[in-house]
N, C-alpha and C positions, 0 to 999 in steps of 0.2 A: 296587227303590227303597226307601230307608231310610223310615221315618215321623218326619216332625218331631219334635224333643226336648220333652219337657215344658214346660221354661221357656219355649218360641217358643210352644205353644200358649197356656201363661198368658199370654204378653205378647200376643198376639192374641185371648185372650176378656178382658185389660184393657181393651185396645184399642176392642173391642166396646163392651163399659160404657159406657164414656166418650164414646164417639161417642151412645151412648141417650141418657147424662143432656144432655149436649150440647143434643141434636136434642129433647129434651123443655122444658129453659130456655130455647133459644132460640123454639119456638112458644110460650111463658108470656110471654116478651118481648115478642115481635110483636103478640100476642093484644091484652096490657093495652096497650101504645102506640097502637096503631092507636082499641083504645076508648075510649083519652085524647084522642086528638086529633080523633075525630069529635063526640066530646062536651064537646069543649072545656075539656079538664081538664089539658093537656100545660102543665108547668113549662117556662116557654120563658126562656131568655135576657134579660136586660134591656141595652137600651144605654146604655151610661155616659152621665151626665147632663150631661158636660161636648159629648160630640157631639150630643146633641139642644136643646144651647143655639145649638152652631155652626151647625148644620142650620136651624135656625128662625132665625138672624139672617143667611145668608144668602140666604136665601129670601124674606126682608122687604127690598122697593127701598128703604126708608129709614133701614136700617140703615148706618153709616158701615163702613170698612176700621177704623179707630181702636176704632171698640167690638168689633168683630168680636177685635182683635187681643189687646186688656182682658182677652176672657175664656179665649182660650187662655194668656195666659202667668201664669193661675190656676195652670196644670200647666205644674212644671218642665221635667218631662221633654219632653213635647209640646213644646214650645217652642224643646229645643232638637233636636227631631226635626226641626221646620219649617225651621229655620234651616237646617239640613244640606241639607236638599231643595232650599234654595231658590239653596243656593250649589252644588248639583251641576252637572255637565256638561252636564246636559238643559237646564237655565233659567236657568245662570249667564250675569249679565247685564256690565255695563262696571265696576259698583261691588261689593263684596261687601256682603253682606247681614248685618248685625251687632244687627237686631231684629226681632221679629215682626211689625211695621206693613209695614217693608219687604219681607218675606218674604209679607206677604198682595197689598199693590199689586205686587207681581212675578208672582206664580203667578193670581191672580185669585181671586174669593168661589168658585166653583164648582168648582176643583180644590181648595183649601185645604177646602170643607169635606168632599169628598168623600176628601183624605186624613185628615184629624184623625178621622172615623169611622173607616178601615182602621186607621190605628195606637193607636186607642183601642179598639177591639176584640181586641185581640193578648194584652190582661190577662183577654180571658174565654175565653179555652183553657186552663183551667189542672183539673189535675185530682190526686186521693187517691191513688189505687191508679198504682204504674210503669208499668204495662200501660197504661191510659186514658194518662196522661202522655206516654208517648211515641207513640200512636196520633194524640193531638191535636197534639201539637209537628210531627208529619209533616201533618200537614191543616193546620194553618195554612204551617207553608210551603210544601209545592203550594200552596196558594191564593194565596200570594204569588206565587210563580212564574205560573201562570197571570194572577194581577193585572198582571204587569210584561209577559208574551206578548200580553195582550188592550189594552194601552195602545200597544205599541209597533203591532200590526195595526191599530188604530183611526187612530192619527196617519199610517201612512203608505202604508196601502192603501186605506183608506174616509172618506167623509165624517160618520162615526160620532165625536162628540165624546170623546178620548183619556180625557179624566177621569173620564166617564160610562163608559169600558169599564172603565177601572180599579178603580174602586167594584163591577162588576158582578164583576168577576175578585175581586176578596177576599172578595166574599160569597156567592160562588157555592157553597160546601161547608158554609155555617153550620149548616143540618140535621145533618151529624155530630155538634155540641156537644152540644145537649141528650141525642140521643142515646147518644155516647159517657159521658156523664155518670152517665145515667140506667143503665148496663147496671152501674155500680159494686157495685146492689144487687143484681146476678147473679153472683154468685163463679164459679158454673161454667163461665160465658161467656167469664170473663176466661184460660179453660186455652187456647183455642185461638184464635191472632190472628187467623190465616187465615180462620177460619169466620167469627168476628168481623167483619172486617172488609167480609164480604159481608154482613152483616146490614145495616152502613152505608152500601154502595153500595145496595142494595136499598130503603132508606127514607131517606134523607138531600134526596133532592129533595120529596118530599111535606112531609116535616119543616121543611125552606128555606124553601118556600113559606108555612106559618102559621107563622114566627118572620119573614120580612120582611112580612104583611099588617099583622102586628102591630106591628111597628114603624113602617107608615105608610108603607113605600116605594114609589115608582111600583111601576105593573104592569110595565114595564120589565122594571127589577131584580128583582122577586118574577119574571121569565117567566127571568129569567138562572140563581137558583138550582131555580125548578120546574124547564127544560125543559133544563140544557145537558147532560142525556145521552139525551134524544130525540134519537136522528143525523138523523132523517126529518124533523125540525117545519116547519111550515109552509113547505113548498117553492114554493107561489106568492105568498108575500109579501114585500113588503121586507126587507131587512136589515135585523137589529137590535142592541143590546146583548146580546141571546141567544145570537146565531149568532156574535159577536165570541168571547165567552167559550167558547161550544162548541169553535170552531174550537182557540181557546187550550189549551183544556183535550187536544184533540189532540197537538196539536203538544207538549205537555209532555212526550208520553211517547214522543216521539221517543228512540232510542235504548235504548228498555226493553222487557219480551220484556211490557206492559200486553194486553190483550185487544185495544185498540183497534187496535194498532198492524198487525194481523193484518188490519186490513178495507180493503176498497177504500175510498178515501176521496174516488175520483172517484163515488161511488155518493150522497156525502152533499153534499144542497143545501147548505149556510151557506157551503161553500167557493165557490160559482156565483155566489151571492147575494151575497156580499162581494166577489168577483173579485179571488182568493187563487188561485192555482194550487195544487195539493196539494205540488210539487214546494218549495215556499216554504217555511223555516222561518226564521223572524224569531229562531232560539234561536242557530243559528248562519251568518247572514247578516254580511256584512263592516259594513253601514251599521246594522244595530238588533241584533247582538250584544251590545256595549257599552252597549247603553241599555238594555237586559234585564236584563243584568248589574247594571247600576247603579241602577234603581230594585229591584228587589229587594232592595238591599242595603240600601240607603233603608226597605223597609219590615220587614225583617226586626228592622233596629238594628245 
């Protein structure tokens, strides 16, 4: 038997190296994040000030449709995001919708403001380094995707309100941001995506959860980004906006060699508790393909 060439052994104790510095960046990582965030020192995300205007005047019964409408078409763009949704397939009504007053009495205060938050948040993905850039460009749209599976299972299998799953599907991965943000300052991190990106699956649900405390979200939504990759959560409880997006977040990876895809997923409550058969996929169903389809496209742009 021959002995490996010199250059294979170099390029295997490079190999070596790089996986040490790796494996030493990434605990330096972990280390300070976690002491950040127990000590309350974690840079978290802010929400755009124009969805926590929407948020608070829906949320007020004495707020009108009329002022609600004032202050999105502050922003152009929103406005004419709304317009688009409001004239899609899913809500398009007898007349087309040609302003935002019309586009809020059509879709109602509680999907409008729960869309104006998902598509005002699409401008806080944005990152320096290609590596972060393209890691976040793929997390927001899984999260889109999952946002458009978890609306379409909410309207048509559960009595779980569509718009409330929808909000919980786009913000189910927000933990990634800061973090993807944050690893910028770790050049060595950014050699390896792979590894990378198990850092984010690893901390993105703890990180979820105090960037939606912090923003004031129900415990709902905060249980949607803490818990949708506990498969086991609260099996003798009701259904929730949780288990909506759990489910969701499943069925995404229909069709991809994901981990998840490898498990019995008659083993996992949310599918019982919603009364979804595992066999369902709402991705490529005849009657919610096209609505998958089409609110995604809605929130992507």
């Amino acid at each position: 038997m021959s002995c490996p060439s010199v250059p294979i052994e170099r390029e295997r104790g490079v190999h070596k190296i790089m996986a040490t510095v790796f494996a030493a960046a990434e605990d330096k990582f972990l280390a300070t994040l976690l002491d950040d965030i127990h000590h309350n020192r974690l840079t978290l995300p802010t929400l755009p000030e124009i969805a926590l205007k929407v948020r608070n005047m829906v949320d007020d019964p004495h707020t009108s449709s009329s002022q609600i409408a004032k202050v999105i078409t502050s922003d152009p763009a929103l406005t004419v995001r709304l317009i688009q949704v409001a004239n899609s397939a899913m809500l398009r009504g007898r007349a087309p919708v040609d302003n935002v007053q019309m586009a809020v009495a059509r879709m109602g205060g509680k999907l409008v403001r729960n869309l104006v938050i998902g598509l005002v948040m699409q401008q806080l993905y944005q990152a320096r380094s290609p590596v972060t850039r393209k890691l976040l460009k793929d997390v927001w749209q899984h999260s889109t995707q999952v946002a458009a599976i978890s609306y379409a299972l909410a309207a048509h299998f559960t009595r779980i309100k569509p718009e409330e799953a929808l909000l919980a599907g786009l913000i189910h991965d927000i933990g990634a941001l800061p973090i993807l943000t944050r690893v910028e300052k770790y050049p060595e991190l950014l050699q390896d995506e792979s590894a990378l990106l198990d850092v984010v699956r690893r901390m993105h649900c703890e990180v979820g959860k105090v960037i939606l405390q912090e923003w004031g979200f129900t415990p709902e939504l905060v249980a949607a980004a803490a818990e949708h990759e506990t498969l086991q959560r609260r099996p003798d409880k009701p259904a929730d906006c949780a288990d909506v997006v759990l489910a969701a977040n499943l069925q995404s990876h229909i069709g991809t060699d994901h981990p998840h895809t490898h498990l019995d997923w008659n083993a996992i409550p949310a599918f019982a508790k919603l009364g979804i058969s595992t066999d369902v996929s709402v991705v490529s169903m005849e009657d919610t393909a096209e609505q998958v389809q089409e609110m995604q496209r809605l929130l992507t742009g």
